[in-house]
N, C-alpha and C positions, 0 to 999 in steps of 0.2 A: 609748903608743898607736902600733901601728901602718896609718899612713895606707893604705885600700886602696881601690880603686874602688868600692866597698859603704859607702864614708862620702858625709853631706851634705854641702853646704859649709858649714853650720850647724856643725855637728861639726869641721870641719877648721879654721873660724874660731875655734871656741872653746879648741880646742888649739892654736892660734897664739899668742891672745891669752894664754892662760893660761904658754905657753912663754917670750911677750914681758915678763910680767908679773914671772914669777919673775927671769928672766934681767938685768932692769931692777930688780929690789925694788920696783917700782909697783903701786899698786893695778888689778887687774885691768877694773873698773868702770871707772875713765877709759881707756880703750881699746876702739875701737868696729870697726866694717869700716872705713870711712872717715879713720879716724888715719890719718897720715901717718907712717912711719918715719920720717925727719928731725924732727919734730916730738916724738919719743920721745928724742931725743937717742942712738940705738941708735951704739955706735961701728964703724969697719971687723972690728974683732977681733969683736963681739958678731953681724954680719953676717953673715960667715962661719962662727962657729958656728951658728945659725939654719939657715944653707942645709946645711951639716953634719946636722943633726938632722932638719931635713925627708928628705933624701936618704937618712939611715940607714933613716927610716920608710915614703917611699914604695919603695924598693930601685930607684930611678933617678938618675942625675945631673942635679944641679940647681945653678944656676949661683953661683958665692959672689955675684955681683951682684943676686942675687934684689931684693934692700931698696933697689934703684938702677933697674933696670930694672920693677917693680912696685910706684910707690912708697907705695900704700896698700896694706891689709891686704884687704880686697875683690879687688884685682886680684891680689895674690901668690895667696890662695886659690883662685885661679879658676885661677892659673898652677899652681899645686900638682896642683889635680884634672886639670887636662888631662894633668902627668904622672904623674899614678896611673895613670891610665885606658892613659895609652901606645900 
């Protein structure tokens, strides 16, 4: 999927979670807006690929600290659309 300003943040939440889920082997279902990344046990390496991925898909740069400085999935997504939108 690529992320464009034409997505909801429904849509961009659900491809996070679904990204976090694979990238984790977790069941997608416990993972909500509201998770907490540290709470996911996501590592530095897993972090950076993440902001990697989003970055590929919105065609913007996005900070490898995304999972540090947005530390839920609600607020990363809200970070993401603001840079789709650009």
């Amino acid at each position: 999927m690529s992320i464009s300003s034409t997505y909801t943040a429904s849509q961009v939440e659900d491809w996070m979670i679904d990204r976090l889920a694979a990238m984790l082997d977790i069941d997608p279902e416990t993972i909500s807006r509201d998770t907490v990344f540290s709470e996911l046990g996501i590592s530095s390496i897993q972090a950076i690929e993440l902001a990697t991925e989003i970055e590929d898909s919105v065609g913007r740069e996005i900070t490898p600290t995304l999972v540090y400085e947005y530390p839920t999935i609600g607020e990363a997504v809200s970070y993401v659309i603001a840079a789709s939108r650009g």
